[in-house]
Z-matrix of the N, CA and C atoms (Angstrom, degrees):
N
C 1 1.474
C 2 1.522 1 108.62
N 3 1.381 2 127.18 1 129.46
C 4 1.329 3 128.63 2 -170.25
C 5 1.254 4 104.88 3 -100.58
N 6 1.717 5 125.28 4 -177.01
C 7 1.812 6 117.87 5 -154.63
C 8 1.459 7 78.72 6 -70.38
N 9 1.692 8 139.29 7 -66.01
C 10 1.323 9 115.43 8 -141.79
C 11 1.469 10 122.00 9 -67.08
N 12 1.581 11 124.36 10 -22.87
C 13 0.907 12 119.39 11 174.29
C 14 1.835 13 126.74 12 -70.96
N 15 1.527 14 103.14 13 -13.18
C 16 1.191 15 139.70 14 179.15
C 17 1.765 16 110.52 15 -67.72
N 18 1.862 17 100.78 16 -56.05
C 19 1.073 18 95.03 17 165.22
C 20 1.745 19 138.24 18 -77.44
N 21 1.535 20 106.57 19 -13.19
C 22 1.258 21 119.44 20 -175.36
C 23 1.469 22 115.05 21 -79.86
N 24 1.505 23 91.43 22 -25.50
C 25 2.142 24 96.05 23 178.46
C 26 1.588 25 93.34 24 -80.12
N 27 1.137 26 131.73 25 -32.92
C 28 1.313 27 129.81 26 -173.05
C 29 1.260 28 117.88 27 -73.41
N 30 1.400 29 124.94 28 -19.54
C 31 1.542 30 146.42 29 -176.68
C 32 1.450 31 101.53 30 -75.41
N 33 1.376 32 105.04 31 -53.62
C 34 1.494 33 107.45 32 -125.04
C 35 2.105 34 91.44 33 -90.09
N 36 0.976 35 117.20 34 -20.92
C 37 1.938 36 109.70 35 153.28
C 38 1.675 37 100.58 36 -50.46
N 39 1.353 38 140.00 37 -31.33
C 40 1.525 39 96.53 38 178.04
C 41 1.556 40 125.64 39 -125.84
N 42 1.661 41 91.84 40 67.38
C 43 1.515 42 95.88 41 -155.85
C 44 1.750 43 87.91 42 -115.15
N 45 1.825 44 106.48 43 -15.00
C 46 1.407 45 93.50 44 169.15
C 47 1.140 46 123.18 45 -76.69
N 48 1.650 47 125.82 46 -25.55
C 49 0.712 48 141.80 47 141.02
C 50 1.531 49 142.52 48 -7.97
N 51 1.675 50 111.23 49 -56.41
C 52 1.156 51 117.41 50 166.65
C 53 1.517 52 118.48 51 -89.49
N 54 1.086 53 115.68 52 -12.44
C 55 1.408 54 133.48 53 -169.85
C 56 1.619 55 95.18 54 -68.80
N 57 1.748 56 106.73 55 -42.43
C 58 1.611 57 103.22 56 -156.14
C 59 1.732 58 100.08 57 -80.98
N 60 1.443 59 100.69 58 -37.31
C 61 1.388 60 105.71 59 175.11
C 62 1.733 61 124.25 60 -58.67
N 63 1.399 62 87.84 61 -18.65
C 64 2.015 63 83.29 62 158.84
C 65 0.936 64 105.05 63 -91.67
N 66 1.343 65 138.74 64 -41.64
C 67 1.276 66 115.84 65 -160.47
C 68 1.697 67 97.33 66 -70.95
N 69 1.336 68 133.10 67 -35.51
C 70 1.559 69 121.83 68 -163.63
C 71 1.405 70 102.12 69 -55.37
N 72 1.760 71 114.36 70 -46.38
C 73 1.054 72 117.33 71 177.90
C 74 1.765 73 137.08 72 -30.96
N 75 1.573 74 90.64 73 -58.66
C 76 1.176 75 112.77 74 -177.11
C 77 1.552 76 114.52 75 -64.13
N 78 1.586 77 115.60 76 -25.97
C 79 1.124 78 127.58 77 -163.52
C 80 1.949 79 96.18 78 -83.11
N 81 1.581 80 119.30 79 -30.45
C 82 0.848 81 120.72 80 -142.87
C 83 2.144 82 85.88 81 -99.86
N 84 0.938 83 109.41 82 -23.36
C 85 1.823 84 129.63 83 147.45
C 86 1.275 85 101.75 84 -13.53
N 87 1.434 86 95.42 85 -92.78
C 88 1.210 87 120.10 86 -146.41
C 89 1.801 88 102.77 87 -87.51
N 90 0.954 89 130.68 88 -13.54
C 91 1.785 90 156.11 89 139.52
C 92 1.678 91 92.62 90 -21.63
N 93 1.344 92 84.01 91 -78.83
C 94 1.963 93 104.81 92 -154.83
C 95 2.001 94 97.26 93 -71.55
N 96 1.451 95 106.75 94 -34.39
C 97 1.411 96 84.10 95 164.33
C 98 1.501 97 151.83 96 -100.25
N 99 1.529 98 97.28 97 13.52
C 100 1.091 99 103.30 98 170.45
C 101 1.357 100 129.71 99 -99.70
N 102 1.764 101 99.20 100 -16.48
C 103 1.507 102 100.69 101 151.38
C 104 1.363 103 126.90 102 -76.91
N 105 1.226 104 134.10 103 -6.88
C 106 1.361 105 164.09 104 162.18
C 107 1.655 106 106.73 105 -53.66
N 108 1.547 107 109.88 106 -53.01
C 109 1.581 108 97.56 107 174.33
C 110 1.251 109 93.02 108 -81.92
N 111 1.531 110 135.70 109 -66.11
C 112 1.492 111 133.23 110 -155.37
C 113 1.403 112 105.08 111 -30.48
N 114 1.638 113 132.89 112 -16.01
C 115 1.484 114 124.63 113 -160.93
C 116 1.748 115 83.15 114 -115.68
N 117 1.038 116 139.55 115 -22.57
C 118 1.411 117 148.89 116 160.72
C 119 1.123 118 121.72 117 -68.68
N 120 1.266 119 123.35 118 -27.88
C 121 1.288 120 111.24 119 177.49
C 122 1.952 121 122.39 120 -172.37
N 123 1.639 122 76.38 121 39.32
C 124 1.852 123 82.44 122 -178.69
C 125 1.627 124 127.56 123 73.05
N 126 1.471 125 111.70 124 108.48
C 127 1.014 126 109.20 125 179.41
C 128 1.824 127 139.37 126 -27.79
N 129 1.628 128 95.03 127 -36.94
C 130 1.618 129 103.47 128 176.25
C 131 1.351 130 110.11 129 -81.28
N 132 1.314 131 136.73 130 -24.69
C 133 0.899 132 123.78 131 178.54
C 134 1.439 133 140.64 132 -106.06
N 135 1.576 134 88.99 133 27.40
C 136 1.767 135 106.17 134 170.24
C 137 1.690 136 121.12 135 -111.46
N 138 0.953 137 86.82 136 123.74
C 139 1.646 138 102.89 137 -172.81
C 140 1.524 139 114.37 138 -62.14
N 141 1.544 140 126.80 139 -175.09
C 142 1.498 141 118.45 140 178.35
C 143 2.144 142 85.21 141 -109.56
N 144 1.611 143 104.84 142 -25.41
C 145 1.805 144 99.60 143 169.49
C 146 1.393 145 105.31 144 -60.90
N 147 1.000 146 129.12 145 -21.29
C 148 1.666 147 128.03 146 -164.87
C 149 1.671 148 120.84 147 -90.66
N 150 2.146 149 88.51 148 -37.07
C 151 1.542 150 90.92 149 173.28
C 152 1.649 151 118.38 150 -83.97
N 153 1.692 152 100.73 151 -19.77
C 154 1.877 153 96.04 152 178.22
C 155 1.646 154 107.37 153 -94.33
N 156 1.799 155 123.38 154 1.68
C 157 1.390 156 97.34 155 149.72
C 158 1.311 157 137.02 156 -93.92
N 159 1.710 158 102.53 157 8.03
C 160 1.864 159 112.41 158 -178.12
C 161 1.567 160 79.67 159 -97.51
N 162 1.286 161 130.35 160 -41.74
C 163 1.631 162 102.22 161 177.72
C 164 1.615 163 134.83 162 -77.18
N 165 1.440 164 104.72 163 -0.40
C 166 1.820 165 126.99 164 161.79
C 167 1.638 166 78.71 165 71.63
N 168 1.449 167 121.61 166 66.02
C 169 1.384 168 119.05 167 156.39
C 170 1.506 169 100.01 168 -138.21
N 171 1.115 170 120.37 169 162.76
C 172 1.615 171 145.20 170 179.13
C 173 2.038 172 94.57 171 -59.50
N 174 1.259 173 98.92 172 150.48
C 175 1.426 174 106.77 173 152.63
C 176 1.364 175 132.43 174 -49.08
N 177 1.221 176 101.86 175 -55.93
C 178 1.491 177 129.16 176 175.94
C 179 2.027 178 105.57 177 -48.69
N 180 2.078 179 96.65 178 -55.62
C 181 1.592 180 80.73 179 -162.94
C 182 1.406 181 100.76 180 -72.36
N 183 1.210 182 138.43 181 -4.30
C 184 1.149 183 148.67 182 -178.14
C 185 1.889 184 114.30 183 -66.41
N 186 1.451 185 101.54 184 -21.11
C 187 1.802 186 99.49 185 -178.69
C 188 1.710 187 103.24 186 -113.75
N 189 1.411 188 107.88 187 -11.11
C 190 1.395 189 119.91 188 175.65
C 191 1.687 190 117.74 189 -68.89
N 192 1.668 191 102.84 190 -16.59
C 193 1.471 192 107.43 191 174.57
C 194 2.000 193 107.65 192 -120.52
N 195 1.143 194 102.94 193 -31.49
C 196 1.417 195 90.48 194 163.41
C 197 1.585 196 100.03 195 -144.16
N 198 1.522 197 101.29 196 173.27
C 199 1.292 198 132.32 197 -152.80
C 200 1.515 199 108.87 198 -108.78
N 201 1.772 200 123.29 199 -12.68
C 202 1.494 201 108.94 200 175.21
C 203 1.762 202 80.44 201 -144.13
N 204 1.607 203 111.07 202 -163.47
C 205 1.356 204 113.64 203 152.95
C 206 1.822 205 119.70 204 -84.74
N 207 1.116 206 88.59 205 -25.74
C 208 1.397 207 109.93 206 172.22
C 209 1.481 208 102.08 207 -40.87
N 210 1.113 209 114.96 208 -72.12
C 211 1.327 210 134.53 209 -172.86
C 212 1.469 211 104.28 210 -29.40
N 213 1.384 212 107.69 211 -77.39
C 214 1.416 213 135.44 212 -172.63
C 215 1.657 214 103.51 213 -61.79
N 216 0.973 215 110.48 214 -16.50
C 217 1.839 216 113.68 215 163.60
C 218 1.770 217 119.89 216 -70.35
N 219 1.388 218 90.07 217 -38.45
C 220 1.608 219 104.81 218 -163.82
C 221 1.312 220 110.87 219 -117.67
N 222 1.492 221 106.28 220 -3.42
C 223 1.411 222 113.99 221 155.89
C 224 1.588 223 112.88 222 83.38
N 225 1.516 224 115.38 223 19.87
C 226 1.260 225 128.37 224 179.53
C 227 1.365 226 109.32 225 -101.37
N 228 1.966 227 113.44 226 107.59
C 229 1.287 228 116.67 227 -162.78
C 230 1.812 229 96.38 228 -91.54
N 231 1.931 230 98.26 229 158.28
C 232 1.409 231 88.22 230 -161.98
C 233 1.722 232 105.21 231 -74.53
N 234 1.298 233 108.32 232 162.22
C 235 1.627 234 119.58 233 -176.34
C 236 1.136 235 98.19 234 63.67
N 237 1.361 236 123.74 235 43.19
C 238 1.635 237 118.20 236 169.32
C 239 1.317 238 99.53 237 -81.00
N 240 1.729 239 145.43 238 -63.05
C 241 1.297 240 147.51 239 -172.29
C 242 1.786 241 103.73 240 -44.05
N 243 1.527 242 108.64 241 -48.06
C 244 1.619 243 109.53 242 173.72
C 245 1.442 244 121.68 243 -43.71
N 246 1.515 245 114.78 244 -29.63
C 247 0.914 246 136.64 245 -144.71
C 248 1.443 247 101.36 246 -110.83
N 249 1.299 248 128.56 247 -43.92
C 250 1.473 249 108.62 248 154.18
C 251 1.291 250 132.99 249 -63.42
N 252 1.358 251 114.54 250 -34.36
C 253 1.457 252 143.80 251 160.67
C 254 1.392 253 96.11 252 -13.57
N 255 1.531 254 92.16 253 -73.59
C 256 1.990 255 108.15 254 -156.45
C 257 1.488 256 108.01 255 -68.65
N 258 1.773 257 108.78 256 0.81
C 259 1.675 258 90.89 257 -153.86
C 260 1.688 259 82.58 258 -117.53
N 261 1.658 260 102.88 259 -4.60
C 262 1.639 261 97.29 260 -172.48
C 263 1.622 262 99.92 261 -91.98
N 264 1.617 263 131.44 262 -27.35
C 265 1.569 264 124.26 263 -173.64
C 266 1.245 265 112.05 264 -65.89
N 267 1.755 266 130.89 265 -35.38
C 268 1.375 267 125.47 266 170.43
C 269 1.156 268 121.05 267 -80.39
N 270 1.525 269 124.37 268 -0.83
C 271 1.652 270 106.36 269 171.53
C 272 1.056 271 106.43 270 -111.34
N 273 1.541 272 128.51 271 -1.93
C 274 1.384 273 137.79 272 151.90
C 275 1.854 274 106.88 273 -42.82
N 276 1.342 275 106.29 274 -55.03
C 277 1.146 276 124.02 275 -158.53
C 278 1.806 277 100.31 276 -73.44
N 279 1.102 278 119.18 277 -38.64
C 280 1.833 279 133.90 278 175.57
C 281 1.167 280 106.44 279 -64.00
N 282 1.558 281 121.09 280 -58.74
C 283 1.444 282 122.94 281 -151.75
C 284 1.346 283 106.41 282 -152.30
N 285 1.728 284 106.84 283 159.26
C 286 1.503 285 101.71 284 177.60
C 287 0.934 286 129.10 285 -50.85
N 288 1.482 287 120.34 286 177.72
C 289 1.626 288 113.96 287 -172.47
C 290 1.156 289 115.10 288 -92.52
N 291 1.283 290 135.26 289 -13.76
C 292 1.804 291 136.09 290 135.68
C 293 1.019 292 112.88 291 -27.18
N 294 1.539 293 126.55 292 -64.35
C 295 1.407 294 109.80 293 -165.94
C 296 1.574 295 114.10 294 -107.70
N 297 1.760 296 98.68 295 13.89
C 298 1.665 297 83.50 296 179.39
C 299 1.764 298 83.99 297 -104.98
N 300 1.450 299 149.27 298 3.60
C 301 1.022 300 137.33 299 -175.28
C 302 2.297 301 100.20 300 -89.30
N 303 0.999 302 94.56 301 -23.14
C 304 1.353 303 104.77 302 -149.99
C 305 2.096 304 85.80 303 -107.42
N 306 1.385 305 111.69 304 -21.68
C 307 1.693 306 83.62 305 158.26
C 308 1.914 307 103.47 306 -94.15
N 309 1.059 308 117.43 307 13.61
C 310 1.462 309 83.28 308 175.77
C 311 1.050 310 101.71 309 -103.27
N 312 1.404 311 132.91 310 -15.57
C 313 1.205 312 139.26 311 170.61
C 314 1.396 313 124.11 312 -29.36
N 315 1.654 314 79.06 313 -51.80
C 316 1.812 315 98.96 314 -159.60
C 317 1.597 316 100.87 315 -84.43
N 318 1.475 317 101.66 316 -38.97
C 319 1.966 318 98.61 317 164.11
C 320 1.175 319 132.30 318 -49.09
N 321 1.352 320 115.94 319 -32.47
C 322 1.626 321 140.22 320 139.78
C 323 1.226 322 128.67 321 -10.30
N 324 1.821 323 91.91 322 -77.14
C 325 1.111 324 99.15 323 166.09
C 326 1.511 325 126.93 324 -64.01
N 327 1.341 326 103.86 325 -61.99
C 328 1.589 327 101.99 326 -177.47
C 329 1.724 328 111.78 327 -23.04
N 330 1.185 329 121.60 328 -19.89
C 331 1.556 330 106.01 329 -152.16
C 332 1.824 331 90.00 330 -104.19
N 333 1.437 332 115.95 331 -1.38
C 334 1.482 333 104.36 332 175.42
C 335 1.553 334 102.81 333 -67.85
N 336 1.339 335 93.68 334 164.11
C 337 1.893 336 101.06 335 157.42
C 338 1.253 337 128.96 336 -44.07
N 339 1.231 338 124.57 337 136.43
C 340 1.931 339 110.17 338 169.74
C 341 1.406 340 101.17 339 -102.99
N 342 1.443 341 137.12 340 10.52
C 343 1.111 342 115.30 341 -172.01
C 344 1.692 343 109.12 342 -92.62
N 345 1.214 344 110.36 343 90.09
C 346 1.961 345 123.78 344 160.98
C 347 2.250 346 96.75 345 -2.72
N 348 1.607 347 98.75 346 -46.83
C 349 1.595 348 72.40 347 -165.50
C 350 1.541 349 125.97 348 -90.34
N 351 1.617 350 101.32 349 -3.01
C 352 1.297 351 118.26 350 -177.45
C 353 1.726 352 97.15 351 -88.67
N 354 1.031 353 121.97 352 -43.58
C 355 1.865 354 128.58 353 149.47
C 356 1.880 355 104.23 354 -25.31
N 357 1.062 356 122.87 355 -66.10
C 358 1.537 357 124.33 356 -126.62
C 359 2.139 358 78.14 357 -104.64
N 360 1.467 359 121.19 358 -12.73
C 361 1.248 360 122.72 359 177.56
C 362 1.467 361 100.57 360 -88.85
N 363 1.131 362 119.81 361 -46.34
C 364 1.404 363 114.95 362 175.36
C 365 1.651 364 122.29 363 -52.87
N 366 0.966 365 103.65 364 -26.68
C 367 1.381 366 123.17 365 -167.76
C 368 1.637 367 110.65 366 -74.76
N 369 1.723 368 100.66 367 -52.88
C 370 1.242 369 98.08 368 148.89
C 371 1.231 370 153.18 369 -89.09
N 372 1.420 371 116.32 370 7.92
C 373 1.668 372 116.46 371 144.09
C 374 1.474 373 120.01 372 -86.82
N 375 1.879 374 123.46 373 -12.09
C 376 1.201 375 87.10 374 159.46
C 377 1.608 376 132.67 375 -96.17
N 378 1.465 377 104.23 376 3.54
C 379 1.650 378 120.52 377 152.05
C 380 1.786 379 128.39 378 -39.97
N 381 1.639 380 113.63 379 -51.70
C 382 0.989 381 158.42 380 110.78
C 383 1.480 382 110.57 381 18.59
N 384 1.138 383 109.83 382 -102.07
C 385 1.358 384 130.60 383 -179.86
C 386 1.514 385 135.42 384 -117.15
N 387 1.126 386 89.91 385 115.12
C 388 1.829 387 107.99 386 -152.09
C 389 1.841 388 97.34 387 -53.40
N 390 1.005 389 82.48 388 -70.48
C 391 1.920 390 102.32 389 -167.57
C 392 1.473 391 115.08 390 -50.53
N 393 1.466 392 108.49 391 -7.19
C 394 1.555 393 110.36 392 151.02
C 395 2.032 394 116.46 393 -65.59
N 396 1.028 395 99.96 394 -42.70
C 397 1.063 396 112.50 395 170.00
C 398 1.836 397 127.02 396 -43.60
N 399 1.733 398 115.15 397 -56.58
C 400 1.277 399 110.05 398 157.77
C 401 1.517 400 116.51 399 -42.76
N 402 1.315 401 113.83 400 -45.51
C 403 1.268 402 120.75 401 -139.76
C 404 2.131 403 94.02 402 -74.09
N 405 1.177 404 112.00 403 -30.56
C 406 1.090 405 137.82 404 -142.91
C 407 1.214 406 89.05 405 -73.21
N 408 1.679 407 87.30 406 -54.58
C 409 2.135 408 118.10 407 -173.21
C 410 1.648 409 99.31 408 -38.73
N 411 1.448 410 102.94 409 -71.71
C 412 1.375 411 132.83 410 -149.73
C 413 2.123 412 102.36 411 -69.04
N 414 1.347 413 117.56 412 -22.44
C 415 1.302 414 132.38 413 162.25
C 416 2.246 415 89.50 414 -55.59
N 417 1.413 416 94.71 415 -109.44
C 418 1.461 417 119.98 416 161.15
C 419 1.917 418 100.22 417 18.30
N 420 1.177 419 109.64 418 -74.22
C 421 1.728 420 135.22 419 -156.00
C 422 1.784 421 90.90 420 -66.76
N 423 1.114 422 99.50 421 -24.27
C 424 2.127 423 100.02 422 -155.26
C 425 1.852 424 87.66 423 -101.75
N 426 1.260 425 104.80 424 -34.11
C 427 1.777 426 95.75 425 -179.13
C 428 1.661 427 109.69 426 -76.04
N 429 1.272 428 95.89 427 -47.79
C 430 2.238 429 107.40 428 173.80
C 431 1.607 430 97.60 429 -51.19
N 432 1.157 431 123.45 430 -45.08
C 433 1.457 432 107.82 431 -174.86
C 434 1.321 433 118.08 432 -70.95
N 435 1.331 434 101.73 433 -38.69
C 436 2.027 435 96.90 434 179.30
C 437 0.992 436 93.53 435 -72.29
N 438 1.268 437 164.88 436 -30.71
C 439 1.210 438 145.88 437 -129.93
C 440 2.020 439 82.02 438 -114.95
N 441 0.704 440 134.75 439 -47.41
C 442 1.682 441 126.77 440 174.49
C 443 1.081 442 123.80 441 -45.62
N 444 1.633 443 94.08 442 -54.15
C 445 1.545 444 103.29 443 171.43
C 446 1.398 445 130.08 444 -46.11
N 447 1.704 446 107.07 445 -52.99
C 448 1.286 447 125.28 446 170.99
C 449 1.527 448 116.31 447 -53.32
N 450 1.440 449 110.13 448 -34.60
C 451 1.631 450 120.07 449 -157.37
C 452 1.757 451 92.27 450 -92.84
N 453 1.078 452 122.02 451 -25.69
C 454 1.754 453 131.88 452 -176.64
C 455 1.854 454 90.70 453 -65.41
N 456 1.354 455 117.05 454 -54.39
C 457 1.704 456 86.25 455 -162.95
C 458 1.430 457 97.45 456 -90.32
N 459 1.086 458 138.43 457 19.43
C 460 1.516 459 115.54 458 163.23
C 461 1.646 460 95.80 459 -100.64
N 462 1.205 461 134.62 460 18.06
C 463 1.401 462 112.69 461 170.39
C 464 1.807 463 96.74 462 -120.57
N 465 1.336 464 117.19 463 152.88
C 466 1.491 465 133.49 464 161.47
C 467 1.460 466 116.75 465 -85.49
N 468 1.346 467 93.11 466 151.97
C 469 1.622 468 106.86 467 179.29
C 470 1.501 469 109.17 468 112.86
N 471 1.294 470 117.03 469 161.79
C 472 1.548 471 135.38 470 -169.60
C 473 1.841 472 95.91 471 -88.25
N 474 1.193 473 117.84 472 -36.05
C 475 1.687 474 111.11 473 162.33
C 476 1.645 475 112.29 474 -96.58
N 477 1.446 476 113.61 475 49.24
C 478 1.316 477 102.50 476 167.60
C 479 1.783 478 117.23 477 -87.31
N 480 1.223 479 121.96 478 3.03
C 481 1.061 480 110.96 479 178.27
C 482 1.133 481 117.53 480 -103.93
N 483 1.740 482 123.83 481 -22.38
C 484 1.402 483 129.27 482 138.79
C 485 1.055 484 112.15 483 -16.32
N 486 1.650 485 117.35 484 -86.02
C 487 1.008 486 133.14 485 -147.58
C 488 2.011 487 108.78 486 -54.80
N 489 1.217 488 115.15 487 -55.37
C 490 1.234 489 144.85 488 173.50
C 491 1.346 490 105.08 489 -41.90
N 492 1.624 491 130.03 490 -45.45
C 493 1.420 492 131.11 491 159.80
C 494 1.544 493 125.85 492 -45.82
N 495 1.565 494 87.80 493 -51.96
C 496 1.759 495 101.75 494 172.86
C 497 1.547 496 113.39 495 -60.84
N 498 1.117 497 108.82 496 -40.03
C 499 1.900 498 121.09 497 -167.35
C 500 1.772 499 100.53 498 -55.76
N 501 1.531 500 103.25 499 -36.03
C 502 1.397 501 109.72 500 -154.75
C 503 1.364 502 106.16 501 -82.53
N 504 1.429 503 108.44 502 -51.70
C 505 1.348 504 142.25 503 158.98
C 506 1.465 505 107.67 504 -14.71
N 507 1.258 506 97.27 505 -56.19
C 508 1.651 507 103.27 506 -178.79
C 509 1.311 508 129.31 507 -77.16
N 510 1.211 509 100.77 508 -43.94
C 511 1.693 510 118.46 509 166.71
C 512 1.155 511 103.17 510 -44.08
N 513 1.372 512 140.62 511 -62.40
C 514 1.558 513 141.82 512 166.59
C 515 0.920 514 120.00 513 -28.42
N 516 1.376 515 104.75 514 -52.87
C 517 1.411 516 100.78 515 -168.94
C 518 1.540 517 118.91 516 -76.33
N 519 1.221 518 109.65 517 -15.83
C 520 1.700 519 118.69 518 -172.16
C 521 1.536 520 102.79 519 -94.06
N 522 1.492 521 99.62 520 -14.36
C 523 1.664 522 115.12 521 165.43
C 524 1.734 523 118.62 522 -82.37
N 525 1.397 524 118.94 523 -21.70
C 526 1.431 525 135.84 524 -173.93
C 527 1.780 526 102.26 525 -101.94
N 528 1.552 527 112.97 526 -25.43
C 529 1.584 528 118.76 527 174.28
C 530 1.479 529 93.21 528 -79.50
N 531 1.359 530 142.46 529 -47.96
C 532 1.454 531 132.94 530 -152.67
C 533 1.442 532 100.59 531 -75.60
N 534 1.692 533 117.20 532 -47.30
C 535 1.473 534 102.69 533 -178.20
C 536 1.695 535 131.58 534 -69.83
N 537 1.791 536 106.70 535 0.77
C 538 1.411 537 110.02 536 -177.78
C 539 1.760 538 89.29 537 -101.23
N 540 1.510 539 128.02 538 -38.89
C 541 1.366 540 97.68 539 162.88
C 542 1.429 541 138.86 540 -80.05
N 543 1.714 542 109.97 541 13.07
C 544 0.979 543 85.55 542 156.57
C 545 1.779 544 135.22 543 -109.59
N 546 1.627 545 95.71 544 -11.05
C 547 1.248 546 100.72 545 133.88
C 548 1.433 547 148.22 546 -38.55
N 549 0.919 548 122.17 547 -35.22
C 550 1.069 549 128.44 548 -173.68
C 551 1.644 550 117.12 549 -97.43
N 552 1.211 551 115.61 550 -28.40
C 553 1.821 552 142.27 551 159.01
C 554 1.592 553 110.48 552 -69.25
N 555 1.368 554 100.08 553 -49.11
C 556 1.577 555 100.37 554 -164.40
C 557 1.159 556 116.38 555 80.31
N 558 1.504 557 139.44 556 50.35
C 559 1.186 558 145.83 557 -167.94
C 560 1.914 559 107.66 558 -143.35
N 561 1.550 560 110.26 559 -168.36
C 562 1.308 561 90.46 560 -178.10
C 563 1.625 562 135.94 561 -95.26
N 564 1.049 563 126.86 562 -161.10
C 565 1.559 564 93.51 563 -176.17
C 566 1.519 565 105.69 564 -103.63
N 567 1.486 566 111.79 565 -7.99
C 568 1.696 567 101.01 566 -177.13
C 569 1.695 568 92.70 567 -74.88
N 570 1.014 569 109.05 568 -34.62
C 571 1.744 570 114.39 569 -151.45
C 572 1.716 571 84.69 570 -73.30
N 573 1.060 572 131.72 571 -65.00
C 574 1.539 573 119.78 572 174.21
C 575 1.461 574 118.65 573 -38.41
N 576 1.483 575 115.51 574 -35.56
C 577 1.510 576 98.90 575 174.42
C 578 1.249 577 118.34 576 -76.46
N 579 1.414 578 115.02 577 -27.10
C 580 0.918 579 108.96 578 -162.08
C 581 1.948 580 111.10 579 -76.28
N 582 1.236 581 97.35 580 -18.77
C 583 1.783 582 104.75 581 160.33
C 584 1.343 583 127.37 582 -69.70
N 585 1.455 584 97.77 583 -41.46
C 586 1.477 585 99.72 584 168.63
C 587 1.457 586 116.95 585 -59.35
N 588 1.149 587 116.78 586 -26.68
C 589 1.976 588 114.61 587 -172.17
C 590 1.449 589 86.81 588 -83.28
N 591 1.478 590 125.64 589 -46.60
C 592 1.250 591 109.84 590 -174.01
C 593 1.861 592 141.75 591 -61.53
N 594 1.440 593 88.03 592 -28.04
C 595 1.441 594 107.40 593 154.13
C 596 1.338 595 127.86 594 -73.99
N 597 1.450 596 118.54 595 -24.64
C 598 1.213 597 105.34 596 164.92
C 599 1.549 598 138.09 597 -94.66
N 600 1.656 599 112.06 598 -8.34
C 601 1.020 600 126.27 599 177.01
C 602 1.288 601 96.65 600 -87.19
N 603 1.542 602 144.42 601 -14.18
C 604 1.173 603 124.52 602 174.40
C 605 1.752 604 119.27 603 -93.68
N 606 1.273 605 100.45 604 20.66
C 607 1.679 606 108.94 605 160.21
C 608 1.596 607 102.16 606 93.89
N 609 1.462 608 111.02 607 -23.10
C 610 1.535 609 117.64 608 -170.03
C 611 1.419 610 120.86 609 -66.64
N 612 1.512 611 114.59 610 -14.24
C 613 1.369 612 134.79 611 148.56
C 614 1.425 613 155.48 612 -124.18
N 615 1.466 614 88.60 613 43.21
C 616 1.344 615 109.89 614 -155.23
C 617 1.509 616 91.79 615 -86.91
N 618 1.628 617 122.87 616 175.76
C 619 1.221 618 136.46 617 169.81
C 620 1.723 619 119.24 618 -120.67
């Protein structure tokens, strides 16, 4: 193998890499501008043509990352629920369900925005506009359920699906505590969860 071919095998591990980082980018575009009109010009009357020409993307790449405008308002990319789904059956399969519920969580998270102002814009369109809010709910309700479902047959017992509600239940919630501290800190959101689990596994917030 000679230097260039030397350097090209050596290259070419971080090209998925950059690949994903455009696409987050792009995703994070068309994110920030569609809450951008919604505060411009009313939620009903912004199009998904309107949000991929303030984000200088095609129509097309515009349905290739989400599935309504809605979506792209609230920042729910399409096959996102699939997508925890797929990432929750193999760490089911690795590790307990504590810590395989609570890394996908946090993989989850990692993939939100870090930018505080695209945060603090969202905030005010869903202030704004109520009926983002169902919609938000009704996202939320459809991912907690697969994820029970899924989490019910890896546990035993005649109350395993109880139990599996509660498991999830919680994870959320230590997922719904990380994004108000990190709001509230100004820091990132894995690093907030990852305090939040730590505070609570050390009894200091237990119930």
């Amino acid at each position: 193998m000679d230097a260039e071919e030397t350097t090209t095998a050596r290259a070419a591990p971080a090209a998925p890499g950059l690949r994903e980082l455009k696409k987050k980018q792009t995703r994070e575009a068309m994110h920030r501008a569609a809450l951008e009109l919604v505060v411009e010009h009313g939620y009903a009357n912004v199009t998904a043509e309107m949000i991929a020409r303030r984000a200088g993307v095609s129509t097309r790449t515009f349905f290739n990352h989400w599935s309504t405008k809605e979506s792209a308002i609230l920042g729910i990319l399409t096959g996102q629920s699939d997508s925890v789904v797929t990432r929750l059956v193999p760490a089911l399969e690795e590790l307990p369900h504590r810590e395989a519920l609570r890394q996908v969580m946090r993989d989850t998270l990692a993939a939100v925005p870090s930018d505080p102002e695209l945060r603090d814009l969202k905030k005010e369109v869903m202030a704004r506009e109520p009926k983002l809010h169902s919609i938000s709910t009704g996202n939320l309700h459809t991912i907690q359920n697969e994820m029970v479902d899924i989490l019910t047959g890896f546990l035993e017992g005649e109350d395993a699906r109880e139990r599996a509600f509660v498991i999830v239940q919680l994870a959320f919630a230590l997922t719904r505590s990380a994004f108000a501290v990190a709001m509230a800190r100004g820091i990132e959101l894995t690093a907030a969860f990852d305090e939040v689990v730590e505070l609570y596994d050390s009894g200091r917030a237990d119930i």
